[in-house]
C-alpha positions in Angstrom: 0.0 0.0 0.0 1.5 3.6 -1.0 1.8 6.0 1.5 2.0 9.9 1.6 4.9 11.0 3.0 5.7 14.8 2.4 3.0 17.5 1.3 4.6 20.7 0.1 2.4 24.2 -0.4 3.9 26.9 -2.5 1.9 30.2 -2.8 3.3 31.7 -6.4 3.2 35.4 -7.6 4.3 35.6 -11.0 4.4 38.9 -10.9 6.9 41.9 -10.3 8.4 43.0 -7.0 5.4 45.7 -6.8 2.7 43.2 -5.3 -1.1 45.2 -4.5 -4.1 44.5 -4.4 -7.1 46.5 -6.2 -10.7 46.8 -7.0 -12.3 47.1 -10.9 -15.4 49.7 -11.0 -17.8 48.3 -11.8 -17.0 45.2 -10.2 -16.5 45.1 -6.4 -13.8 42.0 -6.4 -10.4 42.7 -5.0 -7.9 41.9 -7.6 -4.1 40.9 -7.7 -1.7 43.4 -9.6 0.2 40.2 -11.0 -1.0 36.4 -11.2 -1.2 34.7 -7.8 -2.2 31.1 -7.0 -1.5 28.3 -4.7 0.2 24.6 -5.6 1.0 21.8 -3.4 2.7 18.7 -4.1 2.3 15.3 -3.1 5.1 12.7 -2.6 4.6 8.7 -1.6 6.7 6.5 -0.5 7.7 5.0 -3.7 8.8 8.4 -4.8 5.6 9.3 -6.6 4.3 13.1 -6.8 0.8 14.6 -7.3 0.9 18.1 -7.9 -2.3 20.6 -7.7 -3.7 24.0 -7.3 -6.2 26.1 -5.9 -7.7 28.9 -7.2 -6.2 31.4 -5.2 -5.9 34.9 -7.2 -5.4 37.2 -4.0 -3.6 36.1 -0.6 -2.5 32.8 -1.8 -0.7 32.2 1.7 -4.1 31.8 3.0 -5.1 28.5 2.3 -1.7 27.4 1.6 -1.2 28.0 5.9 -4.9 25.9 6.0 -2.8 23.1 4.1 0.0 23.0 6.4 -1.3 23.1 9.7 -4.6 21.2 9.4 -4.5 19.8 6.5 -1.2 18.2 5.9 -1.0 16.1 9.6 -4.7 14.1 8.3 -2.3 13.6 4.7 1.0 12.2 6.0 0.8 8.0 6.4 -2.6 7.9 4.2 -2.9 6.1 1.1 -3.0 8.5 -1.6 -5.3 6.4 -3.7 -8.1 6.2 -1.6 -9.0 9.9 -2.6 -12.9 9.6 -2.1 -12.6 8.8 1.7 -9.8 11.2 2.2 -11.4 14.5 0.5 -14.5 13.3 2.8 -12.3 13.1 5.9 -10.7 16.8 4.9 -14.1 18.2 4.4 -15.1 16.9 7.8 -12.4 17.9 9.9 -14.0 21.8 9.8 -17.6 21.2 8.9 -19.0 21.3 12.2 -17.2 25.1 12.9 -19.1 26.4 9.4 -16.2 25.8 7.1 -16.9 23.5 4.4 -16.0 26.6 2.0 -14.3 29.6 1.6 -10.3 29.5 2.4 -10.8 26.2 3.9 -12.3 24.7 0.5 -10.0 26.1 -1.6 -7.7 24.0 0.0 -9.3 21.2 0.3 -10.1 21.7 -3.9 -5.9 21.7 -4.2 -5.4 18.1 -2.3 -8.1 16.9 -4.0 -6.6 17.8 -7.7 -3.4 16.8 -5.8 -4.6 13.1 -4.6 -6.2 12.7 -8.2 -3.0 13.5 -9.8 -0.7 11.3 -7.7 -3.9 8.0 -7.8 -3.6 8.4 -11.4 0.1 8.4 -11.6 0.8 5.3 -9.0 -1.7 2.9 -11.3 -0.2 4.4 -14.8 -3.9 5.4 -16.2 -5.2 9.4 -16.8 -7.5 10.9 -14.1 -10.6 10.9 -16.6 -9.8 6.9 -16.5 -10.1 6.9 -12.9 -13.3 8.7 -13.1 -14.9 6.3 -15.1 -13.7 7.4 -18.4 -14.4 10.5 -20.7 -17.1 10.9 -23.2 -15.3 13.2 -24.7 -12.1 13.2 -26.0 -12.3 17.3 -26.8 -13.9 20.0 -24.1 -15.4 22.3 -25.9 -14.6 26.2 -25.1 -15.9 29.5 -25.0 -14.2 32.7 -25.4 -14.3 34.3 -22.1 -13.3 38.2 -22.1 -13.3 40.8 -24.1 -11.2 43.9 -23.0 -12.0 47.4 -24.0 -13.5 50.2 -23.3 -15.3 50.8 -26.5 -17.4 48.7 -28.4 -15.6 49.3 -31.5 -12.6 47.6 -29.7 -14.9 44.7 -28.3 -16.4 44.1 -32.1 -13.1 44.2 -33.4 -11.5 41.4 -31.0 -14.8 39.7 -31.6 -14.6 39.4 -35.5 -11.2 37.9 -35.0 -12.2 35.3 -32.6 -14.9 34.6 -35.3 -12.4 34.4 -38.5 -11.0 31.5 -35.9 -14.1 29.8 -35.7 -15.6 30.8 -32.4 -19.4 31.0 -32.3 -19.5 31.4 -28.2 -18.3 34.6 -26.5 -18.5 36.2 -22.6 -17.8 38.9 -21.6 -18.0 41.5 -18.7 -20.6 44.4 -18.3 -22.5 46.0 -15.8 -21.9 49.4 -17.1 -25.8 50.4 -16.9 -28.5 48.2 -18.7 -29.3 50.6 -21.6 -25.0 50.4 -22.3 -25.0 46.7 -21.8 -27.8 45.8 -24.1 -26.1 48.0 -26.9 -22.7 46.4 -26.7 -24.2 43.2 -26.7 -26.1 44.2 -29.9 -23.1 45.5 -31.4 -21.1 42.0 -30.6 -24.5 40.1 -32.3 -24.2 42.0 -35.3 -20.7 40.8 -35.7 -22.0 37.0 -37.3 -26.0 35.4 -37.2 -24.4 32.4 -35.7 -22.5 34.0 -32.5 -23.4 33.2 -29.1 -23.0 36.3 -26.6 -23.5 35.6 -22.7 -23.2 38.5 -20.2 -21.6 38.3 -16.5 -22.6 41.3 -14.5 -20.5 40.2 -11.3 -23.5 40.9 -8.9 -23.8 44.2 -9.5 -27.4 44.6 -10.5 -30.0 44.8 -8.3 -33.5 42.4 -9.9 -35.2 45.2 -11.2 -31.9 46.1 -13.8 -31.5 42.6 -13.9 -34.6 41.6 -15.5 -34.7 44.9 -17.5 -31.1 43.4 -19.4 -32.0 40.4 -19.5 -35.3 41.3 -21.6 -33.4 43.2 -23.5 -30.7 40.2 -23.8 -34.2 38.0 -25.0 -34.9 40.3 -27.6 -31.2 39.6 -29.0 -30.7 36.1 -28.6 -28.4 36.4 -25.4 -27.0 32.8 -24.5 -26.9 33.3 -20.8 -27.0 36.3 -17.8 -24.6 35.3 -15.4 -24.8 36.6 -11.9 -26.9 39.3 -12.9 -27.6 40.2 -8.7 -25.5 39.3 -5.5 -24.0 36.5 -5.1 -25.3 35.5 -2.3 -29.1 36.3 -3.7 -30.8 32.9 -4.4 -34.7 34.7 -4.3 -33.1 37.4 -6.7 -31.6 35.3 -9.1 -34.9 33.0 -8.9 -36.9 36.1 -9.3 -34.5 37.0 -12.2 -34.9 33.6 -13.8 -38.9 33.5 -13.8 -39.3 36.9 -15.4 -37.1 36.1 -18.1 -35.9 33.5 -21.1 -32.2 33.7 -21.2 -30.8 31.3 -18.8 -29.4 32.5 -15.6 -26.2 31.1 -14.9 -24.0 31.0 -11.3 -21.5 28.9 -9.4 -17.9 30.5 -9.7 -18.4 31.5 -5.8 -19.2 28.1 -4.5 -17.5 25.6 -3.5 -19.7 22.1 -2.8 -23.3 20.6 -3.4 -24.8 21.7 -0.6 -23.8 25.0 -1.5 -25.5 24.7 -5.0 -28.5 22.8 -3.9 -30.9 26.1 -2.9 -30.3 27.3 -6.3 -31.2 24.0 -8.0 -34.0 23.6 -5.6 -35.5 27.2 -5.8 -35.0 27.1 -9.5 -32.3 30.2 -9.5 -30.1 29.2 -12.3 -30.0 27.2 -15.2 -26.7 26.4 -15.9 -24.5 25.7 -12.6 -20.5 27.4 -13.4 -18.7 25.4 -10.6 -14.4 25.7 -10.5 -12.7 23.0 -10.3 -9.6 25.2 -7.8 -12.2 25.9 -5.4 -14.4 22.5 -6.0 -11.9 19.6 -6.6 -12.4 17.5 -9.0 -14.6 15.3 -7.0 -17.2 17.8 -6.0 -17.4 19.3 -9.4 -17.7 15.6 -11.1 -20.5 14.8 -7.8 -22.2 18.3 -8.6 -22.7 17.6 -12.3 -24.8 14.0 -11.3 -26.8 16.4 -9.0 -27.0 18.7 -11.8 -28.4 16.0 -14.3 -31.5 15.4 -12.3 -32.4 18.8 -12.9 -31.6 18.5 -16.4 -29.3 21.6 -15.5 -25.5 21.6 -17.6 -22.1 22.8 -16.0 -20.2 25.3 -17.8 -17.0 25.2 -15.4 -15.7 28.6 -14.6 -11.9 29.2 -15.1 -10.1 32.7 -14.4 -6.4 33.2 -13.3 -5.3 29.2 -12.2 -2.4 28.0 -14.4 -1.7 24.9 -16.1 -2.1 22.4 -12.9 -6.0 23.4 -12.4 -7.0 24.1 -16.2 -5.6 20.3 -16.4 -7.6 19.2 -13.9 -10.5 21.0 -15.1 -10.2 19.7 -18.2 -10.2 15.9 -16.8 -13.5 16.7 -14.7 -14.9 18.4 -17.8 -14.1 15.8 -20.0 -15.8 13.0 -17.4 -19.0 14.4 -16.9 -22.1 14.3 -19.2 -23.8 17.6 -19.1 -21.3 19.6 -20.4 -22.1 22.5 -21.7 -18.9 24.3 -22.7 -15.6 25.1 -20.6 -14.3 28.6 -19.9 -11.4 29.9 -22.1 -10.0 33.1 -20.5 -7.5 33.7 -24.2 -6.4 36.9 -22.4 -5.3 34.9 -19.3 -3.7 32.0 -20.9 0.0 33.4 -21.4 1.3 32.6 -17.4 -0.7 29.4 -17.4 2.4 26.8 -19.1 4.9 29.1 -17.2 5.3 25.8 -14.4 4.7 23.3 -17.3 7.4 21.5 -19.0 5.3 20.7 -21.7 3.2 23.7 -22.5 -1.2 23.2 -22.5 -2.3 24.1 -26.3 -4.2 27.1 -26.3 -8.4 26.1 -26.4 -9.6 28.5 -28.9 -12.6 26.1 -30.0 -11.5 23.2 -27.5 -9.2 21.9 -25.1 -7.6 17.8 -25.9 -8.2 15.6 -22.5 -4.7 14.7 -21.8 -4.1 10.9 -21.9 -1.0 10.8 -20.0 -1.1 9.6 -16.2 -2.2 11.2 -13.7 -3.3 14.6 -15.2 -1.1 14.4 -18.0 0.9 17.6 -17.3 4.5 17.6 -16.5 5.6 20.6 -13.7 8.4 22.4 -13.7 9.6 22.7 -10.5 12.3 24.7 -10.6 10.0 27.4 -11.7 7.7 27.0 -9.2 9.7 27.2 -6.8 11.2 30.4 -8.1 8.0 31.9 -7.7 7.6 31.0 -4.4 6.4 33.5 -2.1 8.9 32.6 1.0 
């Protein structure tokens, strides 16, 4: 039986040596000058590693410090390929004190990618195997982001994402409804075919919110994601009754029972879990949930880099209500930077890997250069 015998943390900032934090009008969310995240790595007996990462894009240290003092003493002497009952056990060991999520599931969500990786390593097969296999052997994408201040530069970027094929875009508003609706009319006009969803990163209150997402009717809008606070499920339900475009949420939570009111109270129609603040086995348990309310996952991905857009990729792959996987083209550049062998960029789709584990190689040197110490 393998054992684990070391687990490592290292909060990164690939960044410069000016680190700050700030805020984005419209958005409220804090937001790192440079790219922050958190790894960890795994190491058995038999000289095995798992590597994984949590989506940590401010204060990485956070749940990295969760890691090594809770954490890491329930890890060492454990067999690293019974991952279902050790995630449980992790989850557990804070439940009772109200912290199933937040710092404490992020880091949870980086053992688990980390105990998948090193499983799927030790028995020579690709996480997707381990989950039961993938029914697809491409995740489809959609272009997420589309920066500019003007919608002259937005239509532009958008026609060349359209030469390349693309027919699904996101992007980020909130500007006002009546300057929302005509940037998204502007973007529609750029092919018949193109798909346009709108995030509005809470900022709406349900009155705005069903007065864009009318408007996004009218237009053809593919879907209105958090379109009121976060934590509103009455809004968002109220939101998703008054209107046709599908209301879409889940990049702030963290397990099922999290999702459930939403699914039970009929507040969003497509579920947007993360696989760096989820695991892979939450996301892969949320998406049977999901099924029996006929509701797909689009998986949210932002700022991870190539460790957790791997994992997501497996979990994506594995489940069958897959609706399309978040492709952040203006994020991708740092995300092979602790890869040996770089991720392909997933303009209209990313491969499943089909090597162990999660098919990535890690650079360690590098990560360890951009270890915050």
């Amino acid at each position: 039986m393998p054992t684990i015998t070391d687990v490592e943390v290292f909060p990164l900032v690939l960044a410069g040596p000016d680190r700050t934090y700030t805020t984005k009008p419209p958005w409220p969310s804090i937001y790192a000058s440079g790219r922050e995240t958190l790894l960890v790595k795994l190491t058995a007996d038999d000289g095995s590693v798992g590597w994984g990462e949590a989506l940590a894009p401010v204060a990485p240290e956070v749940p990295g410090k969760i890691i090594e003092l809770l954490l890491k003493p329930a890890l060492l002497g454990a067999d690293p390929t019974r991952v279902r009952p050790l995630v449980t056990a992790l989850r557990a060991l804070m439940r009772e004190r109200g912290h199933l999520g937040g710092h404490q599931g992020d880091a949870v969500a980086a053992i688990d990618v980390a105990l998948w990786d090193l499983a799927g390593r030790i028995a020579g097969v690709p996480v997707h195997q381990l989950l039961g296999g993938a029914q697809r052997d491409v995740v489809p994408t959609y272009v997420s982001g589309l920066p500019g201040k003007k919608d002259s530069e937005r239509v532009a970027m958008a026609r060349e994402w359209v030469d390349q094929g693309v027919r699904q875009i996101k992007l980020g508003l909130g500007h006002g409804v009546r300057a929302d609706l005509a940037t998204v009319e502007a973007l529609r006009n750029v092919h018949d075919d193109l798909l346009v969803a709108v995030d509005i990163h809470g900022v709406y209150d349900v009155a705005q919110a069903v007065r864009l997402g009318r408007g996004l009717d009218s237009t053809g809008g593919w879907f209105l994601e958090a379109p009121v606070g976060f934590e509103d499920i009455a809004g968002h339900a109220e939101v998703a009754r008054r209107i046709d475009t599908p209301v879409a949420i889940g990049e702030s939570l963290r397990h099922r029972q999290e999702f459930k009111p939403w699914l039970l109270e009929g507040a969003a129609s497509i579920l947007q879990p993360d696989a760096g603040r989820t695991g892979i086995t939450e996301l892969v348990d949320l998406a049977a949930v999901a099924e029996t309310w006929f509701t797909p996952l689009a998986p949210h991905h932002s700022a991870g880099l190539g460790i957790i857009m791997a994992a997501s990729i497996h979990a994506s792959a594995a489940v069958g209500n897959l609706l399309a996987y978040e492709f952040h083209p203006m994020l991708f550049g740092p995300v092979n930077e602790v890869l040996v062998t770089p991720l392909e960029p997933g303009t209209l789709g990313f491969a499943v890997p089909t090597g162990p584990g999660l098919g990535v190689e890690v650079n360690e040197d590098a990560v360890r250069a951009a270890c915050i110490r």
